[in-house]
C-alpha positions in Angstrom: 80.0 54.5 46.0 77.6 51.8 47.2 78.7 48.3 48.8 78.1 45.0 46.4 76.1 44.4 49.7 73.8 47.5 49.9 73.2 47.0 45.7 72.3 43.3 46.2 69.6 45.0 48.9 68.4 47.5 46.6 68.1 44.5 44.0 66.3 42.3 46.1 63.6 44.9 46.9 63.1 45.7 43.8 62.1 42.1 42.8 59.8 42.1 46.3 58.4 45.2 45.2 57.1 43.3 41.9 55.1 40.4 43.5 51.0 39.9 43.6 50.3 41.8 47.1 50.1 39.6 50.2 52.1 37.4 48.5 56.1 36.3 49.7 59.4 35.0 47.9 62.3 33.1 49.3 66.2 33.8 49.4 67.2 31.2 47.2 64.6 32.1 44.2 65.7 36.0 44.8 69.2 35.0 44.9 69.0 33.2 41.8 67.4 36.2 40.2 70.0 38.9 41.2 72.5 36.1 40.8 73.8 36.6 44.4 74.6 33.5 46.8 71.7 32.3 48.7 73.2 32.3 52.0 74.1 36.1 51.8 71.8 37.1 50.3 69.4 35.5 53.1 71.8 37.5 55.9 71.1 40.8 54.1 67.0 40.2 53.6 66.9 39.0 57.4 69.3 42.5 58.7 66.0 44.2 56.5 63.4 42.0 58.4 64.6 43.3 61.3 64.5 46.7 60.7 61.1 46.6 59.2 62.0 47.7 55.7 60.7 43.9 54.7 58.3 41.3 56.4 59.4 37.8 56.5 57.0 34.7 57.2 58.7 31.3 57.9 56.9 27.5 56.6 55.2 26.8 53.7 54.8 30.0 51.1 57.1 32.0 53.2 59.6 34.1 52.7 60.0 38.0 52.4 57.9 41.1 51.0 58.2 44.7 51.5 57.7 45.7 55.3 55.9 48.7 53.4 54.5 50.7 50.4 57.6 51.4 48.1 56.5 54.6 47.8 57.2 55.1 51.8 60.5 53.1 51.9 63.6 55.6 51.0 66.9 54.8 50.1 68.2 55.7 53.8 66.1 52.7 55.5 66.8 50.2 53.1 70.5 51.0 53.4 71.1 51.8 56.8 71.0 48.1 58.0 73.5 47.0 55.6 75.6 50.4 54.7 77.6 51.9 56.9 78.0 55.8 56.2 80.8 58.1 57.7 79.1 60.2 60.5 79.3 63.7 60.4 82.4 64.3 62.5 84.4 60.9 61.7 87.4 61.4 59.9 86.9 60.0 56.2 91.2 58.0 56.2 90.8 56.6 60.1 88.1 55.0 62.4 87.6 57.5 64.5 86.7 60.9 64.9 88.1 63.7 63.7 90.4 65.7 65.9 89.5 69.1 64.4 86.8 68.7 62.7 85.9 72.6 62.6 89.1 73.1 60.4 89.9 70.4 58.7 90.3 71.1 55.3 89.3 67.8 54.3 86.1 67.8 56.3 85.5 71.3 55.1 85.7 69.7 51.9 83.5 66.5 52.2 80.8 68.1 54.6 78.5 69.3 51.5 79.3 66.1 49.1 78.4 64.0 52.5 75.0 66.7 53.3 74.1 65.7 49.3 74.2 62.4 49.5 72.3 62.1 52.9 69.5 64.6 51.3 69.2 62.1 48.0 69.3 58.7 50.7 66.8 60.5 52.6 64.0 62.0 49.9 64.9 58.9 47.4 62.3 56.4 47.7 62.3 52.1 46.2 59.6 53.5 44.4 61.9 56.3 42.6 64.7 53.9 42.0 62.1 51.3 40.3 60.4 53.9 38.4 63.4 55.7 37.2 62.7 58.9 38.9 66.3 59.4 40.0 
């Protein structure tokens, strides 16, 4: 259900979430952790950085940490800057919105599964995932 992108993020947090506070880690030695390539892997920590779900610091002992406590972070802003969910009136099979959304079956059909999984992106926190709490 989730992108290899948005899983890599999820990954890559939960090694930030592990380091000494105050302290940062680079793409390439997260990369070859998760085993993803360093280059995109760097793209999908910087789209984080600049949401504010992770702090980066650029020279010597830079790199990235959590913008935040893990406990505060939920699934929702970790993903949003790298998944991108249906909204609530786009049609699920075209990019675009739905003509009749009100009776559609289909989106009569996909508005609770779609209202479920925003409730468990929303009230699931990096500290949940890391902690098995899910």
């Amino acid at each position: 259900m989730l992108s290899k992108t948005a899983r890599d993020a999820v990954r890559a947090c939960l090694i930030l979430r592990g380091l000494p506070k105050g302290s940062h880690a680079g793409a390439d030695k997260i990369s070859q952790i998760i085993g993803a390539r360093p280059l995109y892997l760097s793209k999908i920590l910087q789209a984080l950085s600049r949401r504010g779900v992770l702090e980066s610091k650029k020279g010597k002992g830079g790199g990235f940490r959590l913008g935040g406590s893990p406990e505060r972070i939920t699934l929702r802003d970790l993903l949003g800057p790298v998944e991108r969910f249906p909204g609530p009136s786009e049609c699920l099979f075209r990019d675009r919105p739905c003509p009749d959304n009100a009776s559609c079956r289909i989106q009569c059909r996909w508005r609770p599964v779609r209202r479920a999984f925003d409730r468990f992106l929303s009230q699931t926190t990096l500290a949940d995932v890391a902690l098995g709490r899910i």
